[in-house]
Phi, psi and omega in degrees: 000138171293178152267131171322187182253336166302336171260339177285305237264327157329300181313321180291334201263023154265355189259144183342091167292160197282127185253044166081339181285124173030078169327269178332327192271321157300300180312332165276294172343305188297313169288347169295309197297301190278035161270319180309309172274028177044025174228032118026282179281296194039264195291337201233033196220124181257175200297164182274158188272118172336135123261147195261149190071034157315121151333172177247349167274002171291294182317294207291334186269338169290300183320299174324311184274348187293324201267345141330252168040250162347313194293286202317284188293352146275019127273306173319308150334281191311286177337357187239154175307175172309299204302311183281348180269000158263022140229009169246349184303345173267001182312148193253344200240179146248007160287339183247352143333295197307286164322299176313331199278301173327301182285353164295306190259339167277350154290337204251322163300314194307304190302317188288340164313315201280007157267353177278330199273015191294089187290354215254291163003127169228128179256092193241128155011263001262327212124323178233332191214093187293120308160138173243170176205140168276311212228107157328322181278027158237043179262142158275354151233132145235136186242155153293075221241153205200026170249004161128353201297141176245123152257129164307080213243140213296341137288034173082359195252174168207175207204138164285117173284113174245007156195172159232169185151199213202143190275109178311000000 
């Protein structure tokens, strides 16, 4: 039997909340979800505008989105840590939720790219403890390695490991 959209979205409000770490990675999640809830367009739609002597399909496409709206920014809300929904919970939209969040954090993801890209850099091994280095000539032993190993590192990014060896 298939499943409703009431049992995927279950499934969904079990999923990691976002705690400020890999923005991009919550954020397709996120958009999964509010396509499962045909609310979507959201985030990136601003409301339709009151006109006087409204139409009833004016009325009823305005209404849809306050109540979208409405879904959409209490599913966001919920998806975020304690910490972060008390400081985002007076947000009047989920466009401008959406936008805000954006501008936090795909900026704050964009700055930490510019340390993976480092020629200068060196990452080394020991074996027990892994070592950041700026200047390669300050190993006091390097060996090269060249078989594919990636280190892993706790904000999610990683690296080609290209020697190891021990630091003066």
């Amino acid at each position: 039997m298939a499943e409703s959209v009431k049992d995927i979205t279950a499934k969904f409000s079990k999923l990691d909340k976002f705690e400020g770490v890999d923005f991009r990675r919550w954020k397709k999640k996120m958009h999964f979800l509010l396509t499962t809830l045909k609310a979507v367009y959201v985030p990136s739609t601003l409301i339709p505008e009151y006109v006087e002597e409204e139409t009833v399909e004016q009325t009823r496409r305005r209404s849809k989105w306050e109540n979208d709206d409405y879904i959409c920014r209490g599913r966001i809300l919920n998806g975020m840590s304690d910490t972060l929904f008390d400081i985002y919970h007076n947000v009047e939209s989920a466009k401008d939720l959406w936008d805000a969040l954006e501008a936090k954090y795909m900026a704050e993801d964009a700055s930490s790219k510019k340390f993976l890209d480092d020629d200068v850099a060196w990452w080394i091994d020991s074996g027990a403890t892994t070592h950041a280095c700026k200047n390669r000539g300050w190993f006091k032993v390097f060996q090269p390695v060249d078989d594919g190993s990636i280190l892993h590192m706790e904000n999610k990014s990683s690296a080609l490991i290209v020697g190891v060896g021990s630091v003066v």
